[in-house]
Structure formats: C-alpha cells, structure tokens
N, C-alpha and C positions, 0 to 999 in steps of 0.2 A: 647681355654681359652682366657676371656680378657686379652689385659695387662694389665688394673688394677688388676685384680685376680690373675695375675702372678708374679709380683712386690709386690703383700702382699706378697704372701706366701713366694718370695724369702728374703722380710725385717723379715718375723718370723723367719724361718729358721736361719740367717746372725745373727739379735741379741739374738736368743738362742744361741749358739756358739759360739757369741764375733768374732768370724774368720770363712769364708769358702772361698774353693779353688773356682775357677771356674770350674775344674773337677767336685767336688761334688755337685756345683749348677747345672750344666748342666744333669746328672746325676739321680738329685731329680725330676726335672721339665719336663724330658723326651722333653728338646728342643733344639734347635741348639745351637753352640757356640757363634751365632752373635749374636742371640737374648737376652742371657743373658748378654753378653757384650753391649747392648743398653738399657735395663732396668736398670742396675748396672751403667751405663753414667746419668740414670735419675733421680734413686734414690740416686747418688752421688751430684747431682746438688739441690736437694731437702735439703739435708743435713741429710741425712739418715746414709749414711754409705759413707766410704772411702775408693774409689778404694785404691787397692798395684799391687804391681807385683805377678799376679799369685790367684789373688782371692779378697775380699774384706771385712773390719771391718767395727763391726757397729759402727756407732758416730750419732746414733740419742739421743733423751730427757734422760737425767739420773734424776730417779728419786730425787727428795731431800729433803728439810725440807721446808713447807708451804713458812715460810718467805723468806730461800733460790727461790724457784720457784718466787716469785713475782719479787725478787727482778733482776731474770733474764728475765723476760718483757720489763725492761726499758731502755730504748734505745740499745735495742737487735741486731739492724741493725750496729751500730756505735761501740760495743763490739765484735760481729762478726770480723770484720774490723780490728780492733786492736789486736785482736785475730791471725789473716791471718800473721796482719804487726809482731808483736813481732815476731811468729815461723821463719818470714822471716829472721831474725838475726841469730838463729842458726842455728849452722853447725852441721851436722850428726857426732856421735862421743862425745857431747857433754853431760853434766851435768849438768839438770837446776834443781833449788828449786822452785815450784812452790807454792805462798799463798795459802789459800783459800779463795775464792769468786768468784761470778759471771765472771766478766770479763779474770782473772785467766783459769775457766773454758774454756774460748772460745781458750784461747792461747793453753792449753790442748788436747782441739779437734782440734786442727790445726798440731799437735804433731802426731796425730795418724798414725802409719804404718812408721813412719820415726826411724832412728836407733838413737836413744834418751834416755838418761839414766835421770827418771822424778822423784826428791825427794819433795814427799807432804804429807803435814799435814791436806790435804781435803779428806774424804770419798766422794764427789760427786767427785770431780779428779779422784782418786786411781780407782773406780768402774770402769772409762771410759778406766784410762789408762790401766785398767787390761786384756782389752780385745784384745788387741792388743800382736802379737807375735815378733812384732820389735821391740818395746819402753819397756825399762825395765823402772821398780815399784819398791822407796822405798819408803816405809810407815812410817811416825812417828809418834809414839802412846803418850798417854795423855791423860788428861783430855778431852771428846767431848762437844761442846758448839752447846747445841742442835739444836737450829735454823738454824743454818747454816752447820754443819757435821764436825767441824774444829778443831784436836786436838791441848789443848794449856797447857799450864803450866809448871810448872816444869820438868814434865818427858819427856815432849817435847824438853823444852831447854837444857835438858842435853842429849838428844839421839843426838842432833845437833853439839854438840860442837865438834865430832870426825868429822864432815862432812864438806868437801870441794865440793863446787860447780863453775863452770865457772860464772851462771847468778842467781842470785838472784831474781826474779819476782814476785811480791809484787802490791797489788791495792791499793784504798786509797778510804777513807772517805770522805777526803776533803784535800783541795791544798792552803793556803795561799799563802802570800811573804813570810812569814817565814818560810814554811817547810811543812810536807806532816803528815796527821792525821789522826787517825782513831776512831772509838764512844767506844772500849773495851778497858780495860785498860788491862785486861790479853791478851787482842789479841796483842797489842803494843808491850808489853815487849816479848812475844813471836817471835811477825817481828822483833824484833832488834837484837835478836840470830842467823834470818835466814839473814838478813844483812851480818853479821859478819861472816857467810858459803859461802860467795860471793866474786868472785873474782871482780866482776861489777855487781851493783842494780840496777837495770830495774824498774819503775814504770809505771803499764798500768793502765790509769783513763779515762772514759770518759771525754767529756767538760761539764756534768752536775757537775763533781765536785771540778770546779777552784771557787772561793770565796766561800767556803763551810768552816765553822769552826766547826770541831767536839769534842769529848771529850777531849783525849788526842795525846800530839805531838808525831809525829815517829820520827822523825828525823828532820835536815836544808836541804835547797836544796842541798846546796854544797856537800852532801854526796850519791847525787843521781846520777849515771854516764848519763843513757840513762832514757829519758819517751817518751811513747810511748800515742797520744792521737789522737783524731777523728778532722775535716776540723774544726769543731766548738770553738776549742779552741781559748780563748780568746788573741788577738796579745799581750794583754799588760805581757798576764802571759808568753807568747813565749817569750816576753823581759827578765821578770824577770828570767826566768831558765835559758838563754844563758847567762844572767851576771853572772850565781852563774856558769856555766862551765858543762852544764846539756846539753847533745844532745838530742833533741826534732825531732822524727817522728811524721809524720801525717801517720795517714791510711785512706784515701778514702773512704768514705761513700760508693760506690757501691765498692765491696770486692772484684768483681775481674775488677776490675783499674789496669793497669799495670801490670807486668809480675810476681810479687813478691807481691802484695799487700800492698808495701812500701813505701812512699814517705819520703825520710828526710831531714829532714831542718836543716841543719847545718851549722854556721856559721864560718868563718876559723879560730877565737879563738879556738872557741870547737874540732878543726882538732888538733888541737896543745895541747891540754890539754887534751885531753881523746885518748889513743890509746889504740889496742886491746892487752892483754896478750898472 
C-alpha cells in the first residue's frame, strides 16, 4: 500500500472517531507499530491530527459558516502562531472561556489532547473540542449568529454569570489607543459577560487588526491583562498596551520557533502589575 493511501485511510478513520488508539490503528491497517507511528508524525505535522499519549485526535478543517471559512484564510500562518503562543500560557488543569472566531479557533486546536477544561460559545470550537477525550466541553447556548456559529444573547449572558473561569480569551475586530472593538453590538455585550468570567482577559488579534475601528467598543486597554499578537504588530501599539499595563507576546510567524511557540515581551512595569492568581 502507498503511504499516501495509508495516511488517507488512517485521517478517515481518526476523524470518523474524533479519537483512535494506536492499538486500533495498527490493527485496522494490518501494519507495524512503527509505521503508524511515522504516518501519525506526518499527518501531525500537516495539521491533521494531534498526536497524545497512546493514539491520536483529529484537529484537521472544522466545517463552518461560508463567512466563517473565509474569514480563517487570512493570515492563517500568523493565527496558527498565536494560536500555539496563547495554549502556551496554560497550564493543564485549567479553565479557559473561549470567543468565537477564527483566531480563537486556532488557540482551540492548540488545546487538543491536553487536560483542559474549554467554556465556548462557538459551534465551530465546541465540534473540535468535542472530539477529544482529554479536554472537557462546556457549551453555551443562545441565540446562533449564523455566519459565524457563535451563540449570543441573553441566554448566553445569563448561563455565564454562574461561571468562573482562570482565562478569558477573546479576538478582536479592531485595536485602537482607546480600546479593543468588535463590528456586532450583540457580539460585545455578549464578550463583556465573558470578561467578567475571567479571572485575566487574554486578547488574541493578529497585526491586521491594530488601527482598525469597528462598530462598537469592548472595553479600554487597561482592562486587558495579556494580548497575544504576531512579529507584525505595530511597535507604536506595543507602546500604547505596556503604558495601559497590558503584557504583550509575540508569536513567531514560523509556529514552531522556540520550545513553546512563545516569545514575550514584557516590560518590568508589566512584571509588577500583572501577576498570576
């Protein structure tokens, strides 16, 4: 059999199942243990699926809503990245509220197979994180806002307000001096609940979206602990967040840069004003 014929059939298999052991791959494909173990190295590297201990989950394309798909083309490399850097922050054991949106997404799929407890208001999340046997799933229901998979509203902000989270992680529309934006006015009011579930808000934005002014404001800086953005970000906005007391990582355009896929820039005010709980 090729290995490419054998790496399909093992990615069908893997994301019919959401999870399979290496036992059962090996098993299915009537082939050695080494050689599914260097497919599953290939097809991890593809971004297929995510080795674990003992077998591997799939984390390839989650279907989603037209506008959603497009709007994860754009600087896909640089979201990936950010994606890698934000997971690098938590620690296993933890509690994170995740937006929805693209970028969100990517931190998501960075999350898979780690013992992670994942609170999202996204249908394209929830499906990914669903597939994994390590990362627990909570759902919050609402209103869906079709284009995107993203429940909001009311019955959203009140299924939140019993919920405590460690990390708040939140995208953004657009990045002034004055504060962090997004184009929905029900999406807004919706993030400022999941704010308010956070013990520290996390903002992941690419560098396309510093001087970007969108509908309406989320919040001021000063109320952002950590953001998390790509090499490209503009120095002058890396100014204005360290004045407001905001700790700023970079992530590395090539994703796997360094051991963590982390770089942060922090400056020793921000050491002294932001510590961990």
């Amino acid at each position: 059999m090729l290995p490419e014929t054998r790496r399909r059939q093992l990615l069908e298999l893997i994301s019919r199942q959401g999870f399979a052991t290496l036992e059962e791959l090996v098993k299915s494909l009537g082939v050695s243990e080494s050689t599914v173990r260097r497919d599953l190295e290939s097809l991890d590297l593809a971004g297929s699926v995510k080795r674990t201990h003992g077998g591997a989950v799939y984390s390839g394309e989650v279907r989603a809503m037209p506008a959603f798909d497009e709007r994860t083309q754009t600087a896909a490399a640089e979201k990936r990245a950010i994606g890698q850097a934000t997971a690098a922050l938590l620690e296993d054991g933890d509690t994170v509220l995740l937006d929805g949106g693209t970028t969100t997404l990517e931190v998501a799929r960075a999350l898979i197979g780690r013992r992670i407890q994942v609170v999202t208001n996204s249908l394209p999340i929830a499906q990914l994180v669903a597939s994994s046997q390590q990362t627990d799933l909570i759902l919050i229901g609402g209103y869906v806002y079709p284009r995107t998979g993203v429940a909001l509203g009311p019955l959203a902000i009140a299924m939140m307000q019993g919920i405590r989270v460690r990390k708040a992680i939140l995208g953004a529309g657009g990045i002034m001096a004055d504060g962090i934006y997004n184009s929905n006015l029900l999406l807004v009011e919706t993030e400022r609940q999941m704010m308010a579930c956070g013990q520290e808000v996390v903002i992941v934005a690419d560098s396309t979206k510093f001087g970007r002014l969108a509908l309406s404001r989320l919040c001021g800086l000063e109320e952002v602990a950590r953001l998390v953005s790509d090499s490209r970000m503009p120095d002058a906005y890396r100014a204005t967040l360290e004045a407001a007391g905001v700790v700023v990582h970079t992530a590395p355009a090539d994703e796997h840069h360094g051991s963590n896929g982390v770089v942060p820039h922090e400056s020793t005010r921000n050491q002294s004003v932001r510590t961990e709980v």
